[in-house]
C-alpha positions in Angstrom: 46.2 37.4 100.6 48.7 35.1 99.1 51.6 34.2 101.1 54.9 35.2 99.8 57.9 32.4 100.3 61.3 33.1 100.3 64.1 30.6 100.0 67.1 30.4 102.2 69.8 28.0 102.0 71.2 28.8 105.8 71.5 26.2 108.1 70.8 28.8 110.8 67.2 28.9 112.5 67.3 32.5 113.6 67.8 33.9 109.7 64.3 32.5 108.4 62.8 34.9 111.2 64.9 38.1 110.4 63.3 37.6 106.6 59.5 37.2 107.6 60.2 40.2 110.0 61.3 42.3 107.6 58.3 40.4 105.0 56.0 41.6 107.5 57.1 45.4 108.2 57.1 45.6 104.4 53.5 44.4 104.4 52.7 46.8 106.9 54.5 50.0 105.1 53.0 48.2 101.8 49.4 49.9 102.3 51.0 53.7 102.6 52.5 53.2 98.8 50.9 54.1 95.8 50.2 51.7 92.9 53.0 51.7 90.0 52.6 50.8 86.4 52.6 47.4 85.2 56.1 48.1 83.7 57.9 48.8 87.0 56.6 45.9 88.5 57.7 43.3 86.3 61.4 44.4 87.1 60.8 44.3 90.4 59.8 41.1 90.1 62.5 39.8 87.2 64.9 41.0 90.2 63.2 39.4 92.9 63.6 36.2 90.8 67.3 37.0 90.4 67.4 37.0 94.5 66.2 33.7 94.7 62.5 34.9 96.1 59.8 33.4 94.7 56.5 35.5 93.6 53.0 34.9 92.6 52.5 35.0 88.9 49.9 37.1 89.0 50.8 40.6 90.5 47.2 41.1 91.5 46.8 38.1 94.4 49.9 40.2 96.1 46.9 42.9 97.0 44.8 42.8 100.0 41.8 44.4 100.5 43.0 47.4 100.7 44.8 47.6 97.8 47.9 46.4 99.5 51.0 45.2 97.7 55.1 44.6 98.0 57.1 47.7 98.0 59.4 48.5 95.1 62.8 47.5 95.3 65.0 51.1 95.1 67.6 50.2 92.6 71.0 51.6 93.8 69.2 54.5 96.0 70.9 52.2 99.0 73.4 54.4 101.4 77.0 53.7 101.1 78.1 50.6 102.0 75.0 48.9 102.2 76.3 45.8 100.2 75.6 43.2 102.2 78.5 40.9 100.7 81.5 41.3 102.9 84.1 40.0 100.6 83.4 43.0 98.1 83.2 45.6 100.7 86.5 48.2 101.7 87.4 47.1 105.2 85.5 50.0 107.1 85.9 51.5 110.7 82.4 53.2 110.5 80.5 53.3 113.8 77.7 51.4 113.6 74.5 53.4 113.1 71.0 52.1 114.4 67.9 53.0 111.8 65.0 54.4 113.6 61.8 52.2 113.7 59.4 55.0 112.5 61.5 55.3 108.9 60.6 52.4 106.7 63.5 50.3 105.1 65.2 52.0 102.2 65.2 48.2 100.0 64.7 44.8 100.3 67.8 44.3 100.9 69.0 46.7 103.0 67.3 45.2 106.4 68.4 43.4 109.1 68.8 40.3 108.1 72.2 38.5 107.6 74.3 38.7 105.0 74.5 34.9 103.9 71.0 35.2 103.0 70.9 38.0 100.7 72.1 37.3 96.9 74.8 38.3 94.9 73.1 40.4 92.4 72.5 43.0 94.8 75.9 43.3 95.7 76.9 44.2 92.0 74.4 47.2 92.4 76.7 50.4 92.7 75.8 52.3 95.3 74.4 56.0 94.6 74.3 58.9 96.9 71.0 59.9 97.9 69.2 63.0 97.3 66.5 62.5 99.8 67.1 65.2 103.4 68.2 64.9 106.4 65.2 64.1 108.3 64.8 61.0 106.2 68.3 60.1 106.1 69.6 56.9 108.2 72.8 59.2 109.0 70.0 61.1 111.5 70.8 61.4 115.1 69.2 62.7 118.0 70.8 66.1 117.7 72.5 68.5 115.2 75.8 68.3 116.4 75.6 63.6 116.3 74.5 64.3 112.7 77.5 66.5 111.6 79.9 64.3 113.2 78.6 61.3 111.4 78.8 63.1 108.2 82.3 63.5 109.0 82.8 60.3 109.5 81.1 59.2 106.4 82.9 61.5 104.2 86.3 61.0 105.8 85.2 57.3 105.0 84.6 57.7 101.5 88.0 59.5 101.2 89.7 56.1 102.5 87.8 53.8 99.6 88.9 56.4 97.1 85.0 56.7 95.9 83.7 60.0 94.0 83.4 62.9 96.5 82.3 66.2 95.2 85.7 68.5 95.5 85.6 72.6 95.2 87.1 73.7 91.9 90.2 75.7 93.3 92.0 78.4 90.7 95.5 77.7 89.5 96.8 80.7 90.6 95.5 79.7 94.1 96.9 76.6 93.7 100.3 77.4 92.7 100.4 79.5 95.9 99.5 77.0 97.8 102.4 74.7 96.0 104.9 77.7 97.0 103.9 77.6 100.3 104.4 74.2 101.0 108.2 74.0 99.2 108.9 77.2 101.1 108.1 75.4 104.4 109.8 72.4 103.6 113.1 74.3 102.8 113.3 76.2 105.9 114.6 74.0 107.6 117.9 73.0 104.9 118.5 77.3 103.9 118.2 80.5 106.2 115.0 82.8 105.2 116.5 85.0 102.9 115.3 89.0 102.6 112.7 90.2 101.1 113.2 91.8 97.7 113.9 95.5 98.3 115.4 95.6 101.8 118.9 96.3 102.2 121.5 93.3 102.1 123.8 92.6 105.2 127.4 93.4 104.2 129.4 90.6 103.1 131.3 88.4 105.3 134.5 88.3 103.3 137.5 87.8 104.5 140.4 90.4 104.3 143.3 87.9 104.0 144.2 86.2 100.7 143.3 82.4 100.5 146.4 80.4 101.2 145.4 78.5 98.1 145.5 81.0 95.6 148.5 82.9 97.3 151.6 80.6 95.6 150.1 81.8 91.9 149.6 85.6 93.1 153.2 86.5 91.7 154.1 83.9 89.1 152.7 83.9 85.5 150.0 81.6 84.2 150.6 77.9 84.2 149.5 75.4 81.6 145.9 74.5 82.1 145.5 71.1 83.3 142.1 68.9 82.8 139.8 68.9 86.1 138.6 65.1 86.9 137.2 65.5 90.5 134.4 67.7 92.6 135.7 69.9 95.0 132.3 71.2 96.0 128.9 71.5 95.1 127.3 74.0 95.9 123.2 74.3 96.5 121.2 76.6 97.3 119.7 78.5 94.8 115.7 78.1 93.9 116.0 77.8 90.5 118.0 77.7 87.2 121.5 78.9 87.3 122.3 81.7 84.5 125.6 82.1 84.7 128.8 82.2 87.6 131.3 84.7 87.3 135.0 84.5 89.7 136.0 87.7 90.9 138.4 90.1 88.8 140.7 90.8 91.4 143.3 88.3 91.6 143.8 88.3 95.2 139.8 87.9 96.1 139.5 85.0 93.4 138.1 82.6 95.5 134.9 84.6 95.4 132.4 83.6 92.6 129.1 85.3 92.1 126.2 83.4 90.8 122.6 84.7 89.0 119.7 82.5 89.0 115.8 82.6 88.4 114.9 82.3 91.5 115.1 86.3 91.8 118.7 87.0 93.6 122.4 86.8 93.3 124.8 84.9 95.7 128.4 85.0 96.5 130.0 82.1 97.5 133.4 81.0 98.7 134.0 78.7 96.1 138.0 77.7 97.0 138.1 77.9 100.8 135.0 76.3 102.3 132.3 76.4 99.8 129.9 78.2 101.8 127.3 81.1 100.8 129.1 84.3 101.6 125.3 86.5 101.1 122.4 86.5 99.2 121.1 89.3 97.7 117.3 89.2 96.9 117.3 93.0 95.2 115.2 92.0 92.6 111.3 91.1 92.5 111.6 88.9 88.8 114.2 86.8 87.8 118.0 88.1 87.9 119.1 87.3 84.3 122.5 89.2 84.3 125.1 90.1 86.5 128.8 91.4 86.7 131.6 92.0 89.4 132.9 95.7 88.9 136.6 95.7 88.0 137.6 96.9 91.5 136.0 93.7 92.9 133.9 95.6 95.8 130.7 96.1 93.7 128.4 93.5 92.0 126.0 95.2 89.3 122.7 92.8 88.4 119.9 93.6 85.9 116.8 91.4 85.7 113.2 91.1 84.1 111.5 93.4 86.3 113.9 95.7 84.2 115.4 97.2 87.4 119.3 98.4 87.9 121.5 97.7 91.0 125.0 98.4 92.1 125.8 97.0 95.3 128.8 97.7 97.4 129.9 94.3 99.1 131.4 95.8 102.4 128.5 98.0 103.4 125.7 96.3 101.5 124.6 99.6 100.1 122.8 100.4 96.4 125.2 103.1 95.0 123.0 103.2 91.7 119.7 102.0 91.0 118.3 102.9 87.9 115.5 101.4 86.1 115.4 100.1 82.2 112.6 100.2 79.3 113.0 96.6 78.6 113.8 93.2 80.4 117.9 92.8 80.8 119.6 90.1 79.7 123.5 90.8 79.7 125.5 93.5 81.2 129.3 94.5 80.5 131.4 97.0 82.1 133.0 99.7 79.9 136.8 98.4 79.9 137.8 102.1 80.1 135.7 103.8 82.7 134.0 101.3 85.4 131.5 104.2 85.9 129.9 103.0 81.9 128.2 100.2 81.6 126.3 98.6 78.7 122.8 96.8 79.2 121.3 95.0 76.2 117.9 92.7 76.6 114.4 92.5 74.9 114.6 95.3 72.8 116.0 96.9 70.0 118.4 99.2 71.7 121.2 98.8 73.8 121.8 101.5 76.0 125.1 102.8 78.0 124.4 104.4 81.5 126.5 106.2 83.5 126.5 105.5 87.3 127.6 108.5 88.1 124.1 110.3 86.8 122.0 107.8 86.8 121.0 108.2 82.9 121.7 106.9 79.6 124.5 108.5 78.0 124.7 106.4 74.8 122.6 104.1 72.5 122.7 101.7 70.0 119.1 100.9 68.0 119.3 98.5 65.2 116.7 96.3 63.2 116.6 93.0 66.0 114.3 92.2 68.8 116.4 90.7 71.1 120.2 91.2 72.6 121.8 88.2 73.4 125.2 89.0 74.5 127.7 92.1 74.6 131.3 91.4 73.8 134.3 94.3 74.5 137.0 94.0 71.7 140.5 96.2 71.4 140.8 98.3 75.0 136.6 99.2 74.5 137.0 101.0 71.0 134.8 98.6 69.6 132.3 95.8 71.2 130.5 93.3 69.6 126.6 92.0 70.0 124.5 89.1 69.5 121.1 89.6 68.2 118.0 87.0 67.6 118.1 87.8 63.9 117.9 84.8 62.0 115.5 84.7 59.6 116.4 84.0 55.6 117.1 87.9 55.3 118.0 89.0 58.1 120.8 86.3 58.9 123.5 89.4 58.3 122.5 90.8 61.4 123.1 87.7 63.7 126.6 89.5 65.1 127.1 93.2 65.4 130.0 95.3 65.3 129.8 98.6 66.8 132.2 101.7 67.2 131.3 102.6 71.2 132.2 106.6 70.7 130.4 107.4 67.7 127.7 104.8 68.3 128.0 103.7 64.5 128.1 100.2 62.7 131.1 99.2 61.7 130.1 95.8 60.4 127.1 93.3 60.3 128.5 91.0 57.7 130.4 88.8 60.1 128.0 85.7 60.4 125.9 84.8 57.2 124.3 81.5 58.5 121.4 80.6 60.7 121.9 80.2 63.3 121.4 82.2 66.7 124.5 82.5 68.7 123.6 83.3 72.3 127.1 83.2 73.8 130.8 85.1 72.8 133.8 85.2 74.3 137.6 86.6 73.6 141.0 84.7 73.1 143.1 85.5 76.3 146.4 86.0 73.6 145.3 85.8 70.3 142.9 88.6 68.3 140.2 86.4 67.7 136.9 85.3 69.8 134.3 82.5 69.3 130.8 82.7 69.2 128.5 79.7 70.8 126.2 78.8 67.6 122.2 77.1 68.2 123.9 75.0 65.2 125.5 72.5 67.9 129.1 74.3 67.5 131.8 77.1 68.2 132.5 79.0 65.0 136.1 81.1 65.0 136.3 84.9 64.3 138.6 86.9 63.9 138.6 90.2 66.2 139.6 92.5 63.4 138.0 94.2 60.9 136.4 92.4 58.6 135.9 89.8 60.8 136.7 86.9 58.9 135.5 83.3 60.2 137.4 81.0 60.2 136.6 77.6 57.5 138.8 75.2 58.9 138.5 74.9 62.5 135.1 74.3 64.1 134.5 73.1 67.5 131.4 70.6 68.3 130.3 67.7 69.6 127.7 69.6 72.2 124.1 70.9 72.0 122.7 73.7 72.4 118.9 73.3 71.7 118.3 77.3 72.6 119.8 77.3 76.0 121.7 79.8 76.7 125.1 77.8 76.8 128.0 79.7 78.2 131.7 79.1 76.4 135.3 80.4 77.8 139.2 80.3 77.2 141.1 79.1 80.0 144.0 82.1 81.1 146.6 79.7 79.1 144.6 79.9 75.8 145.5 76.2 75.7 142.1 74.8 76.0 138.5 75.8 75.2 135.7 74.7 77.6 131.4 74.7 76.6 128.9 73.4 78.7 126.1 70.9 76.9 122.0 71.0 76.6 122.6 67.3 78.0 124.6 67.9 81.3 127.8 67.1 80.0 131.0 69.9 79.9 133.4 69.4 76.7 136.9 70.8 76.3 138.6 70.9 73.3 142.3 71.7 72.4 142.0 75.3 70.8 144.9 74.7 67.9 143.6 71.7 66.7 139.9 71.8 67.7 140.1 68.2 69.0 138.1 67.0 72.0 140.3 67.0 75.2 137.9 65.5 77.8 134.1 65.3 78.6 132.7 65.3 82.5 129.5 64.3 83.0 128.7 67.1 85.0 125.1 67.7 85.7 121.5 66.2 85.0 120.5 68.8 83.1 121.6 71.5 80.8 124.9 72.8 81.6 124.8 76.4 81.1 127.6 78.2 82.1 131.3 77.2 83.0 134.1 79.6 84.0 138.0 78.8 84.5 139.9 80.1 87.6 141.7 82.9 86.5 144.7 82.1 88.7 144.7 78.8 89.3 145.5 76.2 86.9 142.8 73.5 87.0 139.8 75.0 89.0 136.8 74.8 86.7 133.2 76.2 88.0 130.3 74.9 86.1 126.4 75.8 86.4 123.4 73.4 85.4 119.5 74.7 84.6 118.7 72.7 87.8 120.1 75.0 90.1 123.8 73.5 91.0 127.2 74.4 91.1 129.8 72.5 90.8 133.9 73.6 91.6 135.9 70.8 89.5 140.1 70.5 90.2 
């Protein structure tokens, strides 16, 4: 048999003896191999040449007697980490795992010998997990239970190099709960655990004694609006988008505002005192899109899109009404007249007055749209006004709705010919007219008589809208006119000349809804898509 050589370039005199030991178990193992095609064995020896090994040129003098010959170099069938250059390994806190002498070498060069003297080109050779079992793995141990733990500690390895490890697919729906549960448990610890939806609220911690803040206005008349500049508080806690804020009615429990969000319940805060989160009310098991202090100040009303109903009494923490609606809700107004009427418009073509005493629709308005926007109260409740989604090229007559309230008829839907949505109205505090927030980036002027004339010359913008749900208001003076911005900001514009009074840059995201104190004179509330509220003086 021909001898095989193998060139080293170590100075070391133990290395050339770790080769020809590993030389000679491969010519032992050799004879139990099978003989491959001609094909094979040229690569094996193109590589050898590659490794700096030098081979016979004729494959046949490498078999003895017995047919024996050189074993097959395994191209990337190596275990992980088997590179035998250190400087391109990951540094690795493996334990060190001994190969039994019964199981032949995997490669030529994944033996024993030292690293020096084992070439380059191998180390370029990604390694590939095997498919071979357990028995004639090199992660074997002498028992079951040393086995797993090594497996553990290989995979937990591979984790740490970032290689490709075979993950479970896991559904998105199991997934986002798993992304819930994690933000709920990181949030208990900054908010209280609110109640689940259903379960009666706690009563309300308010106060019976009037804010000393607000209790110098009480008796005098309204003073001239003046422009807010600072933060008084900002308020977080809600879960998700704000909707809308609403101060309380009553003048004398004005420092309570209410706020709707997405994130399924209604708060009221103290928003002139301390700032603090009076209750939460988690009634609702969707999103609360809508809701509305009753006029006697005691009782919050809230519709949402799991097209429930609610009338809660603050002091007891009761439901006096609950009633449940055909369609999602999106905006609720109380009946100026009798508090005990109500009108709820939303996805659908029908708004619908219900009665709180019965429980049941008394009243309802059906006309040609898909969607209600907003509901609008004009002369003492006679008539009302409604913003639909209608704003196609024929159907942009039917953008805003008059409506008689007793007779349920249409008194006019020629009041806004162009095309644009206008998901917002509001009323002039001393003048008959009210302004409608337009998805054309502006406030359009209406008169609140019939016919319902806009108005050509003035036009308030320099906002967008870009189909948020932007909220717009008077201030008690009628002075100024204040709209919140798809870009965060809050504008206020001088209503008689329609000229831009001041911009805030309020929030970092869109500004949805702002509100003025109704008694005092430069208290502005303002609500942002991403959850906030701010109190501006």
């Amino acid at each position: 048999m021909a001898s095989l050589v193998a060139y080293d370039d170590s100075d070391s005199d133990a290395e050339p003896e770790a080769v020809d030991s590993v030389h000679g178990a491969d010519r032992v193992t050799g004879a139990a191999t099978t003989a491959a095609a001609p094909g094979p064995a040229r690569a094996s020896g193109s590589l050898a040449m590659a490794a700096g090994m030098v081979l016979p040129a004729d494959p046949a003098s490498c078999r003895g007697a017995g047919e024996q010959r050189l074993p097959l170099a395994r191209l990337g069938r190596g275990r992980q980490g088997s590179c035998p250059n250190q400087r391109l390994q990951w540094p690795r806190n493996e334990p060190k795992v001994t190969l039994p002498t019964s199981h032949p070498s995997s490669s030529l060069w994944t033996s024993h010998a030292p690293a020096s003297t084992l070439p380059l080109a191998s180390a370029c050779l990604k390694p590939v997990k095997r498919s071979w079992d357990t028995s004639r793995s090199p992660l074997c141990a002498q028992s079951e239970s040393e086995a797993a733990d090594l497996l553990k500690t290989v995979s937990c390895s591979q984790r740490k190099k970032g290689e490709d490890i075979v993950i479970p697919y896991v559904p998105k729906r199991l997934r986002q709960l798993q992304v819930e549960s994690v933000e709920a448990g990181r949030s208990e610890d900054t908010e209280p655990p609110r109640p689940p939806a259903g379960c009666t609220p706690a009563p309300c911690c308010v106060a019976p004694r009037v804010s000393e803040f607000i209790q110098p206005y009480l008796k005098g008349q309204h003073r001239e609006t003046q422009v807010p500049s600072k933060v008084l508080f900002h308020l977080r806690g809600h879960r998700g988008p704000v909707n809308s804020i609403q101060w309380c009615p009553v003048l004398s429990a004005s420092h309570l505002l209410l706020s709707t969000s997405m994130d399924k319940t209604f708060k009221v805060w103290n928003a002139v005192d301390s700032g603090r989160c009076l209750q939460t009310y988690s009634l609702h098991s969707e999103a609360v899109r809508a809701a509305r202090w009753a006029p006697c100040g005691r009782r919050i009303l809230s519709g949402g899109f799991d097209f429930a109903l609610h009338l809660t009494d603050l002091e007891t923490g009761t439901q006096l009404f609950s009633g449940r609606s055909d369609f999602r809700i999106t905006t609720l107004k109380f009946y100026p007249n009798d508090p005990s009427i109500f009108l709820c418009g939303g996805f659908s073509s029908e708004i619908k007055a219900w009665d709180v005493r019965t429980g049941k629709v008394v009243r309802g308005y059906k006309a040609t749209i898909q969607q209600t926007l907003d509901i609008l109260f004009l002369q003492e409740g006679s008539e009302f006004l409604s913003s639909t989604d209608a704003s196609t090229r024929d159907s942009a007559d039917r953008t805003i709705i008059a409506w008689d309230f007793r007779t349920s008829a249409k008194i006019s839907n020629q009041i806004f010919h162009e095309r644009y949505t206008c998901p917002s109205l509001t009323l002039h505090p001393r003048e008959p007219v009210f302004l409608a927030q337009t998805n054309g980036n502006y406030l359009a002027l209406f008169s609140a008589v019939w016919p319902y004339r806009m108005s050509r010359r003035r036009r308030y913008e320099g906002h967008k809208v870009e189909g948020y749900a932007v909220g717009c208001e008077c201030s008690p003076c009628g002075d100024l006119l204040v709209t919140g911005s798809a870009d965060g900001r809050v504008l206020m514009f001088s209503f008689r000349t329609a000229r831009r009074a001041c911009t805030l840059q309020a929030h970092t995201q869109a500004c949805v809804g702002t509100t003025y104190h109704p008694v005092l004179p430069s208290v502005l509330g303002t609500c942002s898509w991403g959850g906030d509220i701010k109190i501006w003086h």
